[in-house]
DOBAGU-779102 format. One line per 2 residues: their letters; for each residue y, x, z of C-alpha. Coordinates in steps of 0.5 Angstrom, whole numbers, plus 500, padded with zeros to 3 digits. Each point is the difference from the previous one (the first is absolute). Example, Ala and Ser with C-alpha at 12.3 -4.5 7.8 and 13.67 -1.06 7.14 Angstrom:
BEGIN
AS> 491,525,516; 507,502,498
***
This chain:
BEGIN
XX> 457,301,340; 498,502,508
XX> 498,507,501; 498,502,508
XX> 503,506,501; 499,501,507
XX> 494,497,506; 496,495,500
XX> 501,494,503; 493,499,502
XX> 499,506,503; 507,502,503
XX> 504,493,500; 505,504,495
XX> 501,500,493; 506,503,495
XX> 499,496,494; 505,501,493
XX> 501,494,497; 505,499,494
XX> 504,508,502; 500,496,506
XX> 497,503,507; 497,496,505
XX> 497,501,507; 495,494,503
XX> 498,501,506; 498,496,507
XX> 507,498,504; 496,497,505
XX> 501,502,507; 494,494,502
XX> 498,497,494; 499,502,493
XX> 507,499,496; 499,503,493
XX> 506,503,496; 502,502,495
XX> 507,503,499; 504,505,495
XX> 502,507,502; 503,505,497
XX> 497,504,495; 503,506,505
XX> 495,497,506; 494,500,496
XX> 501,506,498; 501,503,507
XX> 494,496,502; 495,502,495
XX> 503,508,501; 500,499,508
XX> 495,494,503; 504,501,506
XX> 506,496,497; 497,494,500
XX> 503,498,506; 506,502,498
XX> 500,495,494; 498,495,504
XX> 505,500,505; 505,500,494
XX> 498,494,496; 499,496,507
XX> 508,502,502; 501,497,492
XX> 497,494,501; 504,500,506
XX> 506,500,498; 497,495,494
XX> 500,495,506; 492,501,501
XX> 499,499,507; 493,500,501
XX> 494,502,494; 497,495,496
XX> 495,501,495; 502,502,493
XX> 493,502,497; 493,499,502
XX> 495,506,497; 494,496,497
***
């Protein structure tokens, strides 16, 4: 079951869901167009989003440095809000 413990997605283009004691952050990473993301965090960065909104950066510079490092040049879709 998925729980949205932080943001909406239609309003703030950010969500922290919590899936299977997973935690996840959708978000636009788009610079031009929309590209929809989904990706895992750590339940430490949603914990530092949820408590501090200004994290939010932070987190995401973070998962963009593992997809990196992942091999990942450029972002791709991986979800799309319906």
């Amino acid at each position: 079951m998925e729980q949205i413990i932080y943001g909406n997605i239609y309003n703030e283009s950010l969500e922290v869901v919590k899936r299977d004691s997973k935690f996840y952050i959708r978000y636009d990473a788009g610079a031009h167009q929309v590209i929809w993301r989904e990706d895992e965090i750590t339940k430490e960065e949603a914990e530092s989003i949820i408590y501090n909104s200004s994290a939010v950066s932070s987190v995401l510079w973070n998962v963009q440095a593992r997809l990196t490092q992942q091999g990942s040049k450029r972002p791709k879709s991986n979800w799309n809000p319906s």
